[in-house]
C-alpha positions as CSV (number, residue, x, y, z in Angstrom):
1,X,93.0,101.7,93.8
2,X,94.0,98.6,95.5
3,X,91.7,96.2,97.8
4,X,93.3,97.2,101.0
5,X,92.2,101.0,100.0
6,X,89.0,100.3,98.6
7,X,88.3,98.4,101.8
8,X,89.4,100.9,103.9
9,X,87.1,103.4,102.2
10,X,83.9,101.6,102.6
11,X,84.7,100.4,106.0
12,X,85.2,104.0,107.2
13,X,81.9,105.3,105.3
14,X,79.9,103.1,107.4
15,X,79.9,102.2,111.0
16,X,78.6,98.5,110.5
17,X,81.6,97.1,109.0
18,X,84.1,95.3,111.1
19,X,87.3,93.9,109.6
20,X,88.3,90.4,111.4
21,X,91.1,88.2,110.7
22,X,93.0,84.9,111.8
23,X,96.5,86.1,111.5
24,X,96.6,86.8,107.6
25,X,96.9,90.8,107.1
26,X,99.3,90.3,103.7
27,X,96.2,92.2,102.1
28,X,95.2,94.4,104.9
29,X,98.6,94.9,107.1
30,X,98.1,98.8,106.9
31,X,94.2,98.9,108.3
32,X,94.7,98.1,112.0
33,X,95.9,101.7,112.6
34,X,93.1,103.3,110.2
35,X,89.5,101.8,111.3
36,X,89.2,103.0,114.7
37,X,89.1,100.3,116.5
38,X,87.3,98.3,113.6
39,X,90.4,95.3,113.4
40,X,90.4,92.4,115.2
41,X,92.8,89.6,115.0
42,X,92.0,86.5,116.3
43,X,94.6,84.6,115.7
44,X,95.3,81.3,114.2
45,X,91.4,80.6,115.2
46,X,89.7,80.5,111.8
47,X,86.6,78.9,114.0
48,X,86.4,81.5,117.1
49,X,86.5,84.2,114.2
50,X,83.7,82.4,112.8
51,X,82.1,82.5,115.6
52,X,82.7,86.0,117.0
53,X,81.5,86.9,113.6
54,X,78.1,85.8,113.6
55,X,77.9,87.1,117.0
56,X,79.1,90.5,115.8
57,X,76.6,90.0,112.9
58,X,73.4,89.3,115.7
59,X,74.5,92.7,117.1
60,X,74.0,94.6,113.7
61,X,77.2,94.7,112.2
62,X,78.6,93.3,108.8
63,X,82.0,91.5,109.6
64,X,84.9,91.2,106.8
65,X,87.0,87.9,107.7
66,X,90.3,87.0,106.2
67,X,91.9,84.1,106.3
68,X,93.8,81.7,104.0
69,X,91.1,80.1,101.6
70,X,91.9,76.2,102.5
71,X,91.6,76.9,106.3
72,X,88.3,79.5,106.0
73,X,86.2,77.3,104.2
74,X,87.6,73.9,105.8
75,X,88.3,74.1,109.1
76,X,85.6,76.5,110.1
77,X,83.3,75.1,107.4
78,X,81.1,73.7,110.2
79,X,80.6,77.2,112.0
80,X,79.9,79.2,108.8
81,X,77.6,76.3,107.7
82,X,75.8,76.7,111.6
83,X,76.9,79.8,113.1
84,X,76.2,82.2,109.9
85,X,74.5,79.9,107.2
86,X,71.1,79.0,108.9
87,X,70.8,82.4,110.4
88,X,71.8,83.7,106.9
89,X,73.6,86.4,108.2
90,X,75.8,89.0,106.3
91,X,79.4,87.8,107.3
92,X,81.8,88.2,104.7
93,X,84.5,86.1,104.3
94,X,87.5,87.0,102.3
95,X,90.0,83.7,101.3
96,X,93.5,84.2,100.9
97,X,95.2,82.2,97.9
98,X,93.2,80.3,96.8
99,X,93.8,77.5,93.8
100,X,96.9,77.7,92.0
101,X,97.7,81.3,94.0
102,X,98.8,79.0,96.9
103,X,101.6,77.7,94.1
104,X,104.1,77.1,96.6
105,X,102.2,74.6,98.9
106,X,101.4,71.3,99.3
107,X,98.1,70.3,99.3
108,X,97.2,70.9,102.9
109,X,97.2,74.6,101.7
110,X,95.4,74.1,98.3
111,X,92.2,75.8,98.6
112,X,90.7,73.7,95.6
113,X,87.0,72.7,96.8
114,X,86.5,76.1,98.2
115,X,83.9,76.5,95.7
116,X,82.1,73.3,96.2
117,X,81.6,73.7,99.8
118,X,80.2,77.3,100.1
119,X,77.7,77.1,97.5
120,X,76.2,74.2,99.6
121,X,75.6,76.4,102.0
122,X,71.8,78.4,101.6
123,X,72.0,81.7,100.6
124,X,75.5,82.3,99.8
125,X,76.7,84.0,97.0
126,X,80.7,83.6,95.8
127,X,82.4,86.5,93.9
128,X,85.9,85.5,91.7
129,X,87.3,88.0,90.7
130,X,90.0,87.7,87.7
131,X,92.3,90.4,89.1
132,X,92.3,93.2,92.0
133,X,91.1,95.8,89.5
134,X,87.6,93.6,89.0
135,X,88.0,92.9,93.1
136,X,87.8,96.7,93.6
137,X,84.7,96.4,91.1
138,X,82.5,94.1,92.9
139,X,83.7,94.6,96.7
140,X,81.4,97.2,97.7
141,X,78.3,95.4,96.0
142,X,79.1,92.1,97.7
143,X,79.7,94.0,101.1
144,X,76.1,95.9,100.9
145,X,74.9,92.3,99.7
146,X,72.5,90.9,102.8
147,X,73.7,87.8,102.2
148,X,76.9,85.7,103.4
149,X,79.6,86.1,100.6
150,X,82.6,84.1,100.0
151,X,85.4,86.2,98.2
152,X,88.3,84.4,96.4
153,X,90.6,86.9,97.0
154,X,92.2,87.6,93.8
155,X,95.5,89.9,93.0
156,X,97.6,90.6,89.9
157,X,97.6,93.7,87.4
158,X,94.4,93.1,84.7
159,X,95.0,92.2,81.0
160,X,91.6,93.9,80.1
161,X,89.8,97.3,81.3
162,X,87.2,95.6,83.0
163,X,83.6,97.1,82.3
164,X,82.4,98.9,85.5
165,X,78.6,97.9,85.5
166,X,79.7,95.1,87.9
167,X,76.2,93.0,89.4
168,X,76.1,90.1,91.3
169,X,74.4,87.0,89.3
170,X,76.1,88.8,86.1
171,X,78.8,88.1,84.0
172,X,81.2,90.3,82.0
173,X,81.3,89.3,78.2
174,X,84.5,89.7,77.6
175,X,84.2,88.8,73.4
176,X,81.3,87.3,72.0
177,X,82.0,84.8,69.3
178,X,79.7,82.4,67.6
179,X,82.0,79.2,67.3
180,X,82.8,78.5,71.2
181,X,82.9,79.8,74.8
182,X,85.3,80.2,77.1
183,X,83.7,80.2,81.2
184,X,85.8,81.1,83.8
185,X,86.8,82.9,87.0
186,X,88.9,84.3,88.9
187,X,93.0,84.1,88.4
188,X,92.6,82.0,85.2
189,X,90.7,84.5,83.4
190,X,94.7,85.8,82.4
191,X,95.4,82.8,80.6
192,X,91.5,82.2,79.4
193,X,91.8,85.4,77.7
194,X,95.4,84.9,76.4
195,X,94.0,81.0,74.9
196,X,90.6,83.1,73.4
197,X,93.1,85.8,71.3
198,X,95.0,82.6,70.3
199,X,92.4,80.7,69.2
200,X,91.1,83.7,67.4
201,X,94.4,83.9,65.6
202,X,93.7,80.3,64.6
203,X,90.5,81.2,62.7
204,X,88.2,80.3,65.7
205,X,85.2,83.0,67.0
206,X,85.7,82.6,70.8
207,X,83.1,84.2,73.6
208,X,84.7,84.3,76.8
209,X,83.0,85.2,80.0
210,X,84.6,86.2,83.2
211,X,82.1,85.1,85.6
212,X,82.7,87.2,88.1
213,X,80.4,85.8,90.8
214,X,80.2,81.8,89.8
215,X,77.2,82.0,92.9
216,X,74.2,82.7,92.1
217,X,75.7,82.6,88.2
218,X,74.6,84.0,85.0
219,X,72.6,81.7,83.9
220,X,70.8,83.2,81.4
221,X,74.5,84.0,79.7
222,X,75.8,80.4,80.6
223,X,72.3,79.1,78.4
224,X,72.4,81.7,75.9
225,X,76.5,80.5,74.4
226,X,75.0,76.8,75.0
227,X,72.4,77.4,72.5
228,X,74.4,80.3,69.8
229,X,78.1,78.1,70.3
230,X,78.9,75.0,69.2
231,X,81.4,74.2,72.3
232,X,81.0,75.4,75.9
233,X,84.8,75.2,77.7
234,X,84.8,75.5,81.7
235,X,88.3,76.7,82.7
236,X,89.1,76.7,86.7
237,X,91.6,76.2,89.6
238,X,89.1,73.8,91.6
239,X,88.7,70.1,91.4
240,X,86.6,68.9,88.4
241,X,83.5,68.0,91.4
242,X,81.6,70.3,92.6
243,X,82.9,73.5,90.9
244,X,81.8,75.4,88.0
245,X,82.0,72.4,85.5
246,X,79.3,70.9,87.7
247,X,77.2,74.3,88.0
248,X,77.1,74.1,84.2
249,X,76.4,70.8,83.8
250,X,73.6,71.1,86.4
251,X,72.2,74.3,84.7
252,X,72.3,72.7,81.8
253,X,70.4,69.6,82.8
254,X,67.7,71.8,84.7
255,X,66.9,73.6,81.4
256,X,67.0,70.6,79.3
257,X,69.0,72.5,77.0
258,X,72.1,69.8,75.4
259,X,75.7,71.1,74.8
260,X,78.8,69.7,74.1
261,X,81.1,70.7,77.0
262,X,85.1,70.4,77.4
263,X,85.4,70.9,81.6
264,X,89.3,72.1,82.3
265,X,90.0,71.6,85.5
266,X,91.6,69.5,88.4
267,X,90.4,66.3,87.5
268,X,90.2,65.3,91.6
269,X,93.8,65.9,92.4
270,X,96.2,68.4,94.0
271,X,98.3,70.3,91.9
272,X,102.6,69.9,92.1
273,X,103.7,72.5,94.2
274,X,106.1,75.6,92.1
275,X,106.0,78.7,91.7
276,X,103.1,80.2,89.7
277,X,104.0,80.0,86.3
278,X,105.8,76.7,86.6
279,X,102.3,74.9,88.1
280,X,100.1,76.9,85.0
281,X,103.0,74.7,83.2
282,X,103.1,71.9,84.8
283,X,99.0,71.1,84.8
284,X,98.4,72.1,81.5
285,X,96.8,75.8,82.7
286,X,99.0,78.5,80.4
287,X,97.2,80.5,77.7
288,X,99.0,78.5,75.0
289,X,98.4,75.2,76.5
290,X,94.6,76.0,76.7
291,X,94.3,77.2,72.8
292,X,96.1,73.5,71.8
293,X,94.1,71.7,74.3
294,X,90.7,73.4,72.9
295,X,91.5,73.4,69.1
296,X,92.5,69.4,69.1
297,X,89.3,69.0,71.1
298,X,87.3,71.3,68.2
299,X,88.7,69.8,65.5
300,X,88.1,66.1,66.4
301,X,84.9,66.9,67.2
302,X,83.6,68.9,64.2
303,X,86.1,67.7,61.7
């Protein structure tokens, strides 16, 4: 089952839900004719959505926004901050493309502090999903969730069978090796997983974790490989400030626990615009890239 499917199924089994957008059906283009009057499209008005949203939301129903990420949680960042934030209401808000997905654009479409700015927001949670299989997973837990959510809306055919016990706050152990961890979410978690067989090939016994939602995270799993590893690797699409290298470092600090830890990301800079493969490339993001980058790292450190 797709997301547009999945959606249209719980949308249908309960009259709460309202699916919104501002212009951006690629994932949804088929539901306008199925919900019964349940689709609006506001056009390109990521802020009046907002809006209309939490008003919707006052009035007892659940709204499902879409837009592209970089305009969602940017341009209307004031009204979910205001509008649905404070009143912690249960709008949903579903970003298209974000990080490297947007591989074609410059960086005026480069959703990369997505992350950063919706957890600052009270009471929202964030779901990343590695692929649409583990999007199908989660979506109906994140819509019944009370709370605002933030969905990094996340495509592509899955290099694992995902488990099915999805939870928010929980992450899915993926392996479980002693030597070092792999953390990461959403699109990356391909080439993550392809660097963690790699590595193991190398003699390495890699844990990886697939987040899943990075907001509230698993911190108890995020503590527990900082404590039985000897090297905690953070591996994400987002700048280097504010995302998950900086909820681990934070977690970290709070529980006075002390790890070594190798943060992968964007160190503060937009990526060259390609197509997808070519920008995993490019930055330094493919499987193999990862394993070289993590096993010079290793080795100079424990040598």
């Amino acid at each position: 089952m797709n997301y547009e499917a999945a959606l249209q199924e719980i949308v249908l089994s309960d009259a709460r839900y309202v699916v919104m957008t501002a212009e951006n059906r690629a994932a949804i283009r088929h539901l306008p004719a199925r919900l019964n009057g349940r689709f609006l499209d506001t056009g390109i008005t990521e802020q009046t959505m907002i809006g209309m949203a939490a008003g919707l939301a006052l009035r007892g129903r659940v709204p499902i926004c879409h837009a592209l990420a970089t305009f969602l949680t940017m341009r209307a960042f004031e009204f979910i901050r205001t509008d649905v934030g404070i009143g912690r209401l249960p709008v949903k808000l579903v970003g298209g493309v974000p990080g490297f997905l947007s591989d074609g654009n410059g960086p005026t479409h480069q959703a990369l502090e997505d992350i950063a700015l919706m957890r600052g927001i009270p009471g929202m949670q964030i779901f990343c999903p590695a692929d649409e299989a583990d999007l199908v997973l989660g979506l109906r837990a994140m819509l019944e969730s009370p709370h605002p959510v933030y969905i990094r809306h996340t495509g592509g055919t899955a290099v694992i069978e995902h488990q099915p016990d999805f939870a928010i706050g929980q992450a899915e152990t993926v392996l479980n090796g002693r030597d070092l961890t792999l953390l990461t979410y959403g699109m990356l978690f391909r080439e993550a997983h392809a660097a963690a067989h790699l590595l193991s090939e190398r003699g390495y016994s890699v844990r990886l974790l697939n987040l899943r939602t990075v907001w509230p995270i698993d911190e108890q799993a995020i503590l527990q490989a900082a404590r039985e590893t000897r090297l905690l690797v953070t591996i994400e699409d987002h700048f280097l400030t504010g995302g998950l290298a900086t909820i681990v470092s934070e977690l970290l600090l709070r529980h006075q626990v002390m790890a070594p830890l190798l943060p992968i990301a964007l160190d503060n800079r937009w990526f060259q615009p390609a197509l997808l493969d070519q920008v995993l490339a490019v930055e330094g993001f493919t499987g193999p890239q990862l394993a070289d980058r993590i096993d010079t790292y290793y080795g100079d450190k424990y040598a």
